[in-house]
KEMARMI-554781 format. One record per residue (C-alpha): residue in three letters; residue number from 0; x, y, z. Coordinates in nm, 3 decimals. Each point is the difference from the previous one (the first is absolute). Example, Ala and Ser with C-alpha at 12.3 -4.5 7.8 and 13.67 -1.06 7.14 Angstrom:
# KEMARMI-554781
(site 'ALA' 0 (1.230 -0.450 0.780))
(site 'SER' 1 (0.137 0.344 -0.066))
***
This chain:
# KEMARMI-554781
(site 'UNK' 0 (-10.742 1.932 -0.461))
(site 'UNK' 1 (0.280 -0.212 -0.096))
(site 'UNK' 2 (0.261 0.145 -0.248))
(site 'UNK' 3 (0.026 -0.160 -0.376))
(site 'UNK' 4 (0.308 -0.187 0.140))
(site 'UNK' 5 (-0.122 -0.158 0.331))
(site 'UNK' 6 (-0.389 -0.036 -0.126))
(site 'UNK' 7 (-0.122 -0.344 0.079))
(site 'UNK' 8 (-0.258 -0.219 -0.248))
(site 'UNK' 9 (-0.262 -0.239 0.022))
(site 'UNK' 10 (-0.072 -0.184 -0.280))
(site 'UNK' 11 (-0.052 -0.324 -0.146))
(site 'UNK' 12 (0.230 -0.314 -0.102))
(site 'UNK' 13 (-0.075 -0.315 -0.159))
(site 'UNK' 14 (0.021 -0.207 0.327))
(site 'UNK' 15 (-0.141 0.242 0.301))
(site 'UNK' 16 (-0.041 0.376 0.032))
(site 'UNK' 17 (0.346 0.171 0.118))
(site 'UNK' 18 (0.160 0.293 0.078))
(site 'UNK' 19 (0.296 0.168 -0.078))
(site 'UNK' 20 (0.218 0.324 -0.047))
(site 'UNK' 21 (0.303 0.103 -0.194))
(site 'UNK' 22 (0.335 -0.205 0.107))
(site 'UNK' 23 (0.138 0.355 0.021))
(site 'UNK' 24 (-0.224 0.084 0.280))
(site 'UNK' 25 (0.179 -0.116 0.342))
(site 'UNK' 26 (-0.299 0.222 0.152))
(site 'UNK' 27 (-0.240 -0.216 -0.201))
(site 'UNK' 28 (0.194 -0.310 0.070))
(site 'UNK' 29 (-0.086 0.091 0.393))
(site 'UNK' 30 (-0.340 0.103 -0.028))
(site 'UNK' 31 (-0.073 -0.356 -0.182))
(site 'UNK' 32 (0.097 -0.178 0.307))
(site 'UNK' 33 (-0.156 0.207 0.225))
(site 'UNK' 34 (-0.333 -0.070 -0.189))
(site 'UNK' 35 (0.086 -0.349 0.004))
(site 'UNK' 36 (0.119 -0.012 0.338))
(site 'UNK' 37 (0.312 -0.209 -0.074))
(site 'UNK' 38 (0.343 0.046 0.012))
(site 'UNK' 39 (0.192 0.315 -0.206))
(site 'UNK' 40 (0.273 -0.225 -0.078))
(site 'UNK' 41 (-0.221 -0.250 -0.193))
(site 'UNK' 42 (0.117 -0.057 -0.417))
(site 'UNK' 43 (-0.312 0.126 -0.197))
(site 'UNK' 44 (-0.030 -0.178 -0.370))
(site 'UNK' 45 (0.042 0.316 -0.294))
(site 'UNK' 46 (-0.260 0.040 -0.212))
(site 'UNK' 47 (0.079 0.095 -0.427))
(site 'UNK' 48 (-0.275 0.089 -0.240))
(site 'UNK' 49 (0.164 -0.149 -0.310))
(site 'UNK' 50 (0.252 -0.266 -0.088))
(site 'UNK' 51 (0.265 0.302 -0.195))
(site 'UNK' 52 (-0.027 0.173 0.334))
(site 'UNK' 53 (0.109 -0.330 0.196))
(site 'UNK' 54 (0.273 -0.133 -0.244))
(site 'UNK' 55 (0.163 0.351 0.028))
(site 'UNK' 56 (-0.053 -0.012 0.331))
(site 'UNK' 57 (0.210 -0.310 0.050))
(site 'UNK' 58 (0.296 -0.255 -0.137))
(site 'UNK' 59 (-0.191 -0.322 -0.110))
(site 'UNK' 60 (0.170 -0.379 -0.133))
(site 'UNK' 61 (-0.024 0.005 -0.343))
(site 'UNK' 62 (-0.287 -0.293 0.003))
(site 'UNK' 63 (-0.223 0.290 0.226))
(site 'UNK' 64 (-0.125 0.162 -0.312))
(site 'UNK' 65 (-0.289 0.246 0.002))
(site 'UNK' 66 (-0.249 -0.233 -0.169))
(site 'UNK' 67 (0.092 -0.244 0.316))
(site 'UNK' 68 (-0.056 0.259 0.281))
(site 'UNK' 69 (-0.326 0.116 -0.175))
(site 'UNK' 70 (-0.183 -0.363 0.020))
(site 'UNK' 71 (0.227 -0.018 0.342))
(site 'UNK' 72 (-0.192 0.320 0.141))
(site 'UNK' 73 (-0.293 -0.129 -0.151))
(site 'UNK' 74 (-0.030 -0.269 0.246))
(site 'UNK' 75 (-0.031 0.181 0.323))
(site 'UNK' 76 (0.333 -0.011 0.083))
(site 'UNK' 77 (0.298 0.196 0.166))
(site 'UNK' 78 (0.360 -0.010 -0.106))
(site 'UNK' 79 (0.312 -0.029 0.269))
(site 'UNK' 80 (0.307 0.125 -0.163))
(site 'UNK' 81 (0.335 0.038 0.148))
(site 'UNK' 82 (0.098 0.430 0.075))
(site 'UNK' 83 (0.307 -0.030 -0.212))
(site 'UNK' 84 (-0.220 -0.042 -0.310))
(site 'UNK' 85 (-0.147 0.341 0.026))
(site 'UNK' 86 (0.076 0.279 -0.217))
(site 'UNK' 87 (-0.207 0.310 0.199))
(site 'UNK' 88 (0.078 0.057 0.331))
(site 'UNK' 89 (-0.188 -0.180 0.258))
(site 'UNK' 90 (-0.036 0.183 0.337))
(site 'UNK' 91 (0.099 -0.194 0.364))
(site 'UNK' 92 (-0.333 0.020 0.109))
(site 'UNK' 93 (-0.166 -0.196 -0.274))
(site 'UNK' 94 (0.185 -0.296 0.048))
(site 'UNK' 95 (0.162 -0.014 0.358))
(site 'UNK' 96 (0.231 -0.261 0.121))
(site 'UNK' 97 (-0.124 -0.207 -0.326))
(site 'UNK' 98 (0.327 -0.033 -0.282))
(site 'UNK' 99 (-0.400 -0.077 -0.278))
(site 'UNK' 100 (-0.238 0.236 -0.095))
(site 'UNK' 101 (-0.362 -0.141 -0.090))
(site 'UNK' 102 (-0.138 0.145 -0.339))
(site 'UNK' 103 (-0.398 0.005 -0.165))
(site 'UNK' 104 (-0.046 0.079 -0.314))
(site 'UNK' 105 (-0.372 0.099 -0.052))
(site 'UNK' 106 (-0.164 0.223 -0.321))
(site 'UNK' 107 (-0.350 0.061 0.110))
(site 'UNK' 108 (-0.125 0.372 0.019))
(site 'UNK' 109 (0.044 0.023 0.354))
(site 'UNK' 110 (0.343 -0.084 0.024))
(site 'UNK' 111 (0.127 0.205 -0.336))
(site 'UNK' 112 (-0.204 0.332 0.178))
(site 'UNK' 113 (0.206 -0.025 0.284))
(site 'UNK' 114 (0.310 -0.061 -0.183))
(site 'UNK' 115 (-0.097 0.358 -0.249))
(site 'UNK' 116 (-0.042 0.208 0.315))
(site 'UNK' 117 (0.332 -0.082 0.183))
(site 'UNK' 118 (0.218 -0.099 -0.269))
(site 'UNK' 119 (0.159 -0.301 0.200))
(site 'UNK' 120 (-0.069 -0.361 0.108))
(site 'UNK' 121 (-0.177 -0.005 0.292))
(site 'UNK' 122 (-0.050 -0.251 0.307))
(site 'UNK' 123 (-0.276 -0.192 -0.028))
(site 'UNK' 124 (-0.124 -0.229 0.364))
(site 'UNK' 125 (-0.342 -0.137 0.063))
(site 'UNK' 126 (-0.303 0.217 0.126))
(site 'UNK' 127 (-0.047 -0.110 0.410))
(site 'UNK' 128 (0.116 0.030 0.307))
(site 'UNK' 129 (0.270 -0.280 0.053))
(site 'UNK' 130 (-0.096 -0.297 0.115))
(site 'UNK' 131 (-0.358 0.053 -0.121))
(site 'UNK' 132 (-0.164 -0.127 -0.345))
(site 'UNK' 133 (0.108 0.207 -0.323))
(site 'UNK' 134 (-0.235 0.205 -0.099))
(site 'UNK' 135 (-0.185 -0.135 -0.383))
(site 'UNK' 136 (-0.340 0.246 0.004))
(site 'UNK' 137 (-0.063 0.313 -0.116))
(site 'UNK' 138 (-0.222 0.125 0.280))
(site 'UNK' 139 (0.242 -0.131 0.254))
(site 'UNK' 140 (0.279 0.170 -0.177))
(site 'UNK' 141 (-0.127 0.318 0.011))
(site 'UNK' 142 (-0.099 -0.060 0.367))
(site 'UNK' 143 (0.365 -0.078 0.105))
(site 'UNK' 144 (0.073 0.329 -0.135))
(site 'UNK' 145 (-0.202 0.174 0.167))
(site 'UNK' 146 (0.065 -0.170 0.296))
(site 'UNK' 147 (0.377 -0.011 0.009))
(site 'UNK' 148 (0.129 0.166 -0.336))
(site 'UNK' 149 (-0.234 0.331 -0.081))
(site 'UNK' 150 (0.277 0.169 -0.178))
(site 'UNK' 151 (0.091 -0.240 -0.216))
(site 'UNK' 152 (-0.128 0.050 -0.358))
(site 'UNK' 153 (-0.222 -0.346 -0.104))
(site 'UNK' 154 (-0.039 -0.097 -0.346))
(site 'UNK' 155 (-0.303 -0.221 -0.071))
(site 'UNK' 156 (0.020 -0.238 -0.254))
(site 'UNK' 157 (-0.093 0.101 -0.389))
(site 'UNK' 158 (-0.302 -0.228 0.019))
(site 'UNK' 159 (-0.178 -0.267 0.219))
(site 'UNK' 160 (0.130 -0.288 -0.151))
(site 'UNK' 161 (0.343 0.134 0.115))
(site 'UNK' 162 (-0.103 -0.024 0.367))
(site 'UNK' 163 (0.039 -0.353 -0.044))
(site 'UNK' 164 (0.330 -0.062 0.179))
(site 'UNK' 165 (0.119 -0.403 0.064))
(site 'UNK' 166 (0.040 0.071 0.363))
(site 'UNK' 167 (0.298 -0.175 0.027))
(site 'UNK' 168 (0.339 0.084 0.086))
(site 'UNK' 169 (0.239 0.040 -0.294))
(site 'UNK' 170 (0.254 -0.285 -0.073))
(site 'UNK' 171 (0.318 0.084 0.109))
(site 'UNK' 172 (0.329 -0.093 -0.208))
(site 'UNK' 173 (0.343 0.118 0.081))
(site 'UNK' 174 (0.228 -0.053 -0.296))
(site 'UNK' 175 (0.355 -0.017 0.000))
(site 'UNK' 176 (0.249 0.141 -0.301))
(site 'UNK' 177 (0.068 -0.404 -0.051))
(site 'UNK' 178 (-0.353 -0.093 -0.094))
(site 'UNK' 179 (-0.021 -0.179 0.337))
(site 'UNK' 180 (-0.361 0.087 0.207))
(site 'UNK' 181 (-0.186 -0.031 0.266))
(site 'UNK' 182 (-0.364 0.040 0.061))
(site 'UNK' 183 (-0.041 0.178 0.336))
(site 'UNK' 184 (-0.334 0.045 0.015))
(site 'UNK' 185 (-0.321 -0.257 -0.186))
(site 'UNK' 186 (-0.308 0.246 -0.163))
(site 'UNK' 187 (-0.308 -0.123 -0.164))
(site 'UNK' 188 (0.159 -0.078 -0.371))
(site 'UNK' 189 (0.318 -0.167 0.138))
(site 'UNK' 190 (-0.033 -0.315 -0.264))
(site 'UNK' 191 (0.025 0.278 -0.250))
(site 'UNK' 192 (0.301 0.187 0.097))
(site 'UNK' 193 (0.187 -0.351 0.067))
(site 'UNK' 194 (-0.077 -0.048 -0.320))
(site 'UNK' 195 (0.124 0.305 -0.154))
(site 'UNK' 196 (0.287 -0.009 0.214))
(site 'UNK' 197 (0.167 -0.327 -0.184))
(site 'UNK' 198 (0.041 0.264 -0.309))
(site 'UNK' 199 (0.313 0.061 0.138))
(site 'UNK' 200 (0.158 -0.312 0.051))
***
């Protein structure tokens, strides 16, 4: 049995189910690749349960405010911010070779559960075996577990409407301390989050 540091989760997100430990966990941080099969060097995004967590988590512009990254999170997104805007201590192994650090922000059940038991922000990837589809079902979740994962503690969703994941990959947006981004990856509400992105100009 995995100790309260290195235990690893299965749980729901807004896009596709995922998995994750704490980012204090280099044991965890492993283990996650090994279930994966991919490489141990590879960034994995950090997960937050609340916005107050996040913002003293990190150095934002002054146009970033709360009320922006809220409807920002909201749209099944992850943030890229630059290393030197942290203000907790980011392990090596989180991020790599990479100078950014991807961020979610999600406040479902799930994800605040997680964040009660080990009192940190967590990595968060998607549920599969790299290379094959993420994983969006229930009953498929809870196979790859038992499959791959059997120690890793699953949380099911508070209700069946909150099975309902998009499916899609998360937009990715890495945002410099000038205002200046770039959109590294397209997800399913894209028009949305350009949208929301010309807030800042």
């Amino acid at each position: 049995m995995a100790s309260q540091l290195d235990q690893i989760f299965i749980y729901p997100t807004d896009t596709v189910w995922g998995i994750g430990c704490s980012i204090y966990s280099e044991r965890g941080h492993a283990k996650i690749a090994e279930i994966k099969k991919t490489s141990k060097n590879k960034p994995l995004s950090i997960m937050f349960s609340t916005i107050e967590e996040l913002a003293k988590s990190f150095e934002f512009p002054a146009k970033v405010t709360p009320s922006w990254l809220q409807e920002f999170f909201g749209l099944e997104t992850t943030l890229g911010l630059s290393l030197k805007a942290a203000k907790i201590i980011i392990p090596k192994w989180a991020t790599g070779d990479s100078e950014f650090v991807s961020l979610r922000c999600l406040e479902t059940d799930a994800i605040k559960k997680i964040y009660q038991q080990i009192n940190a922000p967590f990595f968060t990837t998607s549920l599969n075996i790299t290379g094959e589809p993420a994983i969006t079902d229930l009953s498929q979740a809870l196979q790859f577990q038992k499959l791959h994962a059997p120690d890793a503690q699953f949380l099911k969703p508070a209700s069946k409407s909150g099975a309902q994941l998009s499916g899609a990959g998360s937009t990715i947006v890495f945002l410099s301390e000038n205002l200046n981004y770039e959109i590294k990856r397209e997800g399913k509400r894209i028009e949305e989050v350009k949208k929301h992105l010309q807030k800042l100009s």
